[in-house]
C-alpha positions as CSV (number, residue, x, y, z in Angstrom):
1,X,-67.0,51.2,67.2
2,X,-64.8,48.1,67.5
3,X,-67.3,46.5,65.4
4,X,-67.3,48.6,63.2
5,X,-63.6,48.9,63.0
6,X,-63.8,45.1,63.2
7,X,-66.3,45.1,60.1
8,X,-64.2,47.5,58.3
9,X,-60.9,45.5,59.0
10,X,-62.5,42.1,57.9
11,X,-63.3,44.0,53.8
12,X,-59.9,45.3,54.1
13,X,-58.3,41.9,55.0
14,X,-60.7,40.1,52.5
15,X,-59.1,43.5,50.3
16,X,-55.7,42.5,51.4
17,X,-55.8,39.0,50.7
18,X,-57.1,39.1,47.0
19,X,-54.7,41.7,46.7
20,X,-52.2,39.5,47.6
21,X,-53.6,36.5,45.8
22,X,-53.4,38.4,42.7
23,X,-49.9,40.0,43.4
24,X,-48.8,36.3,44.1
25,X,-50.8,34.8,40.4
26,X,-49.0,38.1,39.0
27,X,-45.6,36.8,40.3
28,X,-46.3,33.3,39.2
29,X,-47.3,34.4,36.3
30,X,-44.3,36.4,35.5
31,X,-42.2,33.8,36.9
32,X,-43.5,31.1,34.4
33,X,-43.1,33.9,31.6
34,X,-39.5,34.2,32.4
35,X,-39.2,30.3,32.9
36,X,-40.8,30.3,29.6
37,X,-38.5,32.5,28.2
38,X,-34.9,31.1,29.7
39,X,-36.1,27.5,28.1
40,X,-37.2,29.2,24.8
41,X,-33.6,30.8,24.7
42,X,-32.0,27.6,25.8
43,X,-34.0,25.9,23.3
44,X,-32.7,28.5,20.4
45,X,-29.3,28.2,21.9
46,X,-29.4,24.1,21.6
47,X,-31.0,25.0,18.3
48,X,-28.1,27.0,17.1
49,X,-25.5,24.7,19.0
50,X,-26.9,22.0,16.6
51,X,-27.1,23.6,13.0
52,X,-23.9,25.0,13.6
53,X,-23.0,20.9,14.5
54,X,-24.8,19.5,11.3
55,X,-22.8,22.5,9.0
56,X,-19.5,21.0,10.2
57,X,-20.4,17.7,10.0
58,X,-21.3,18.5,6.4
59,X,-18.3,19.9,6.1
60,X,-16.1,16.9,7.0
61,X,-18.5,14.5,5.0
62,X,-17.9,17.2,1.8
63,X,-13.7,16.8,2.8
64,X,-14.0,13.0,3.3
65,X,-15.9,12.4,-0.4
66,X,-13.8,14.8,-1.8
67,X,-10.7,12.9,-0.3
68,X,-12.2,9.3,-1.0
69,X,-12.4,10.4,-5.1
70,X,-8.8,11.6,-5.1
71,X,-7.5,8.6,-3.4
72,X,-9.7,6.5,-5.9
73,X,-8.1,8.1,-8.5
74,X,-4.5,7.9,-7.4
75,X,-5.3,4.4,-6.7
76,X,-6.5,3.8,-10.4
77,X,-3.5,5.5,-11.5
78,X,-1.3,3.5,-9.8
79,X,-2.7,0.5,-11.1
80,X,-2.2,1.6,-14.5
81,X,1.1,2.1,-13.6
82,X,1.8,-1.2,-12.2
83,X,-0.1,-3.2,-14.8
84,X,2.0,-0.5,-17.6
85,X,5.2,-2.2,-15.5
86,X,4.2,-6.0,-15.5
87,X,3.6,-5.6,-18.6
88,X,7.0,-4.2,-19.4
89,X,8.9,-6.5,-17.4
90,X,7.3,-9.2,-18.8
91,X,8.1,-8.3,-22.7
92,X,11.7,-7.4,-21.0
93,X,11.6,-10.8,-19.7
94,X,10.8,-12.2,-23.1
95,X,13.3,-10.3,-24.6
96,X,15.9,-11.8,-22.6
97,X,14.7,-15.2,-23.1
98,X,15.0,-14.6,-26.9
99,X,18.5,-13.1,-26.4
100,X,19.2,-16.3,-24.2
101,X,17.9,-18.5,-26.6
102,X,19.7,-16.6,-29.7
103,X,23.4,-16.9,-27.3
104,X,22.6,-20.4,-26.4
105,X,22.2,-21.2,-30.3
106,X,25.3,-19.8,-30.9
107,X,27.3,-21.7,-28.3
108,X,26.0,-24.8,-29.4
109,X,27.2,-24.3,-32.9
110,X,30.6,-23.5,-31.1
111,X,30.4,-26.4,-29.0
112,X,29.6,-28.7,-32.0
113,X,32.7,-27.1,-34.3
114,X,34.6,-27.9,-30.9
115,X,33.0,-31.6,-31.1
116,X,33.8,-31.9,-34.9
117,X,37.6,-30.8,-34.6
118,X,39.7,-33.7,-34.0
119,X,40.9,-34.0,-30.3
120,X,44.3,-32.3,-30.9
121,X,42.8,-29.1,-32.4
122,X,40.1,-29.0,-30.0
123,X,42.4,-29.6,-26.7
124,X,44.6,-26.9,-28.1
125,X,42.4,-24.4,-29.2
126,X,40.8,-24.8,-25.6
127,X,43.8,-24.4,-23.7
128,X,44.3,-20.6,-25.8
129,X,41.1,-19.6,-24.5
130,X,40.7,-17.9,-21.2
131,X,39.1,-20.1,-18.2
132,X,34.9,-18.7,-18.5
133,X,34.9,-19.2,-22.0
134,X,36.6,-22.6,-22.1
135,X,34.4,-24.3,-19.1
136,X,31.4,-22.8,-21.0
137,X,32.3,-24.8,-24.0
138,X,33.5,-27.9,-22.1
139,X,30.6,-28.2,-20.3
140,X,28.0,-28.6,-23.1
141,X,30.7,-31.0,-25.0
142,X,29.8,-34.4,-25.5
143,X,31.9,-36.1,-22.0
144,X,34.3,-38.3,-24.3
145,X,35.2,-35.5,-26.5
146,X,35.9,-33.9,-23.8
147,X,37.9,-36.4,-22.1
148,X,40.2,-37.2,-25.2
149,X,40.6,-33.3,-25.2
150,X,41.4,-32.7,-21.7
151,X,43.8,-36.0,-22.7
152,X,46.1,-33.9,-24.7
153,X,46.5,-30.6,-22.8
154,X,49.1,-29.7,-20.9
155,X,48.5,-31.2,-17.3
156,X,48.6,-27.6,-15.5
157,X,45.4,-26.3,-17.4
158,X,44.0,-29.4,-17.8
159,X,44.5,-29.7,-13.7
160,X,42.6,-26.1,-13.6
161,X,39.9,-26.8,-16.0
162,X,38.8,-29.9,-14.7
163,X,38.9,-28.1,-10.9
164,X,36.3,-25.3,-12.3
165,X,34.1,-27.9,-14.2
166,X,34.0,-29.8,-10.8
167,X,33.3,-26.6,-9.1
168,X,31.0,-26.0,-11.1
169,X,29.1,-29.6,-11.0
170,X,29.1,-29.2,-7.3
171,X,27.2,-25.3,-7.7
172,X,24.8,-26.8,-9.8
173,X,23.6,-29.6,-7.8
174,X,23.3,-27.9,-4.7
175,X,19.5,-26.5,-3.9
């Protein structure tokens, strides 16, 4: 009897063992499934992660051009702008320079009625006018009419002509 008990124990360990070989490929099995499945949901998780990435990153790059074509046309508009204002300074400029030229014209046919007066008109007529006006004048006088002018003032405004027009030499030399 032990041998058969010993017969019957060995099929029902040989039972017991593929039983547990296949319990343990079943486990394996179900383990790799769920292996399977936690890197499949990882995988669709990093997926996701990564779309949802791109779509914001599309996003910015959408902001950025739509900023870079603003900024290109505020830049071309202030361009305009400036080019519109060098140009208008510069026909200001001109302007000016006419205006100068027109004034300096003018003085100079002052300053040649002042050379063409005899010296006793001109040193009087001078000492009437205010000090500005007078130097202005002086200063663009040939220096001997000048002189013979200066000649025949009265010695306290000749004194403080002559002290601006050296004031005024001094100014211009300097750098």
């Amino acid at each position: 009897m032990k041998k058969a008990e010993a017969g019957s124990k060995e099929p029902a360990s040989r039972k017991q063992r593929q039983n547990r070989k296949r319990e343990l490929v079943v486990f394996c099995l179900n383990f790799v499934c769920c292996l399977l499945a936690a890197v499949a949901f990882a995988q669709e998780d990093s997926l996701r992660l990564v779309e949802e990435k791109r779509l914001e990153l599309k996003e910015r790059e959408d902001a950025l051009k739509r900023d870079e074509l603003r900024l290109t046309a505020l830049k071309k508009e202030v361009d305009e702008k400036i080019q519109s204002y060098t140009d208008l300074l510069a026909r200001v400029e001109a302007a000016l320079k006419r205006v100068e030229q027109v004034k300096g014209d003018k003085i100079e046919n002052v300053v040649k009625a002042y050379e063409a007066m005899p010296a006793e008109d001109a040193a009087a007529r001078l000492a009437a006018l205010d000090n500005d006006t007078a130097l202005l004048i002086m200063t663009r006088m040939k220096s001997k009419k000048v002189g013979a002018a200066i000649a025949l003032m009265e010695p306290h405004k000749a004194a403080v002509l002559t002290k601006y027009m050296t004031v005024l030499a001094i100014k211009n030399k300097a750098p």
